[in-house]
Phi, psi and omega in degrees: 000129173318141149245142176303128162305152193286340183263357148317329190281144130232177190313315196285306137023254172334295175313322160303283179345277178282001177076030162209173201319164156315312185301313195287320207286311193290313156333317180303296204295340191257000186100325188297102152295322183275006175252015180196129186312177187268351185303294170315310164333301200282298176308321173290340153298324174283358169274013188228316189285321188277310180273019186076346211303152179221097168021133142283129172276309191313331191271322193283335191281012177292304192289318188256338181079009185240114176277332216039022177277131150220151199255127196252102190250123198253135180257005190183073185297357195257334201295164190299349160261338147355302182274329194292332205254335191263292175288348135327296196301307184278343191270352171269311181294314158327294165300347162277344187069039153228150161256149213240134197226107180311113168222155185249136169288327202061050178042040160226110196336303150287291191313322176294291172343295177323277201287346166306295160320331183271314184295340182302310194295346186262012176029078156272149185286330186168177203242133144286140185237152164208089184193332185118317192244125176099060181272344179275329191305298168304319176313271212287007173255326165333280213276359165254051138100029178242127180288148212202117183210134181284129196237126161082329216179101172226118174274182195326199158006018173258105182287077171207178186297125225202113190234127190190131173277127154335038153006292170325295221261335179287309165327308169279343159297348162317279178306292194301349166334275194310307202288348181301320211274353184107341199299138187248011178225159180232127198247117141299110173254161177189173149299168165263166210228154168265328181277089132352294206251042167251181206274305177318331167298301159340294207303310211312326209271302170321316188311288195298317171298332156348292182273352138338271195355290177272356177237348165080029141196170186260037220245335165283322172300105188267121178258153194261119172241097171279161199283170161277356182251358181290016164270327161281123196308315189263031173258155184290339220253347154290296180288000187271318175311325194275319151344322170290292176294344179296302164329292178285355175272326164331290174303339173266064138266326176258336184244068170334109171232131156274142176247109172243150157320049221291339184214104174328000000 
């Protein structure tokens, strides 16, 4: 027997083939079992299995109101957790029968918005958001009933579902660590960031209260801002970063100093 290309197939298709209705066909595909002998069953399976047939997923969330797709907006697809997070994310979705569908803002604000529109117009079931930004926009999409859940980077006062490691609070436990330990300056380092409220910020800012805390100012907190290019060996912005640490390891012979890390 020929087989069809699957994208040729449709439900009416199928239903010919084997000689019974749309309606028996499309019950098999919904599950309903119990509205077709096991004769019938079996033949459509092996007509959907000989021609390849494949779902309209777009006609069925049409029909069910459901994609089973979610759409995951990302403000920086290059960070360093990035992969571990993204396959933690389909492997949940996978045992659940969804699938994911990416998009990168590049840590733009608008262009985000935008494309968060676009996974909607994609009848996605919800949304993961991981960027920081556009907390009333999601607010007002949480509340007219398309699910929205913030990941990693949640700002202030935002009422909504929410998944984020404590930034905060493990950082001034860090930093108050290093001052239990004697160290009496704390060196930051971090990039500049336009997003408050993403996690190197977080951490900087915990950092400094820390050291409020124990001195009742932040005059120990040195904060460090290297370039996006201080990762290249042949940038002027590599040496000067190295150049910096040479410095403050000199000086903690006299200035016990620690260095935290606020961003890889």
């Amino acid at each position: 027997m020929q087989t069809m290309s699957y994208k040729q197939i449709t439900i009416n298709d199928i239903a010919k083939r084997i000689g019974v209705s749309k309606t028996t066909v499309s019950r098999y595909l919904n599950g309903k079992f119990e509205y077709m002998s096991q004769d019938t069953k079996k033949r459509i399976e092996e007509a959907i299995a000989e021609t390849g047939y494949r779902p309209n997923r777009l006609a069925n969330s049409l029909k069910t109101d459901k994609s089973d797709l979610i759409g995951v907006v990302m403000s920086n697809i290059m960070a360093n957790q990035t992969p571990q997070l993204l396959g933690s994310i389909c492997s949940t979705c996978t045992k659940h029968g969804k699938k994911i569908v990416v998009v990168n803002s590049e840590k733009n604000p608008e262009k985000e918005k935008q494309l968060a529109q676009d996974l909607i117009d994609q009848r996605v079931d919800g949304l993961l958001v991981i960027s920081g930004y556009n907390s009333e926009f999601y607010q007002e999409l949480d509340r007219d009933e398309l699910p929205v859940v913030l990941a990693d980077r949640v700002p202030k006062n935002v009422d909504m579902d929410s998944v984020a490691i404590n930034h905060k609070e493990s950082t001034y436990r860090v930093v108050s660590h290093l001052l239990d330990e004697g160290y009496q300056r704390i060196v930051v380092f971090s990039r500049p960031h336009k997003n408050p409220y993403n996690t190197p910020a977080i951490r900087v800012a915990a950092a400094e209260k820390a050291c409020r805390d124990r001195f009742g100012n932040d005059a120990c907190c040195v904060k460090v801002v290297v370039s996006s290019d201080a990762d290249n060996t042949n940038s002027p912005d590599f040496d000067e970063t190295m150049a910096q640490l040479v410095r403050f390891y000199e000086e903690s012979f006299e200035t016990p100093t620690a260095i935290f890390v606020a961003e890889a």
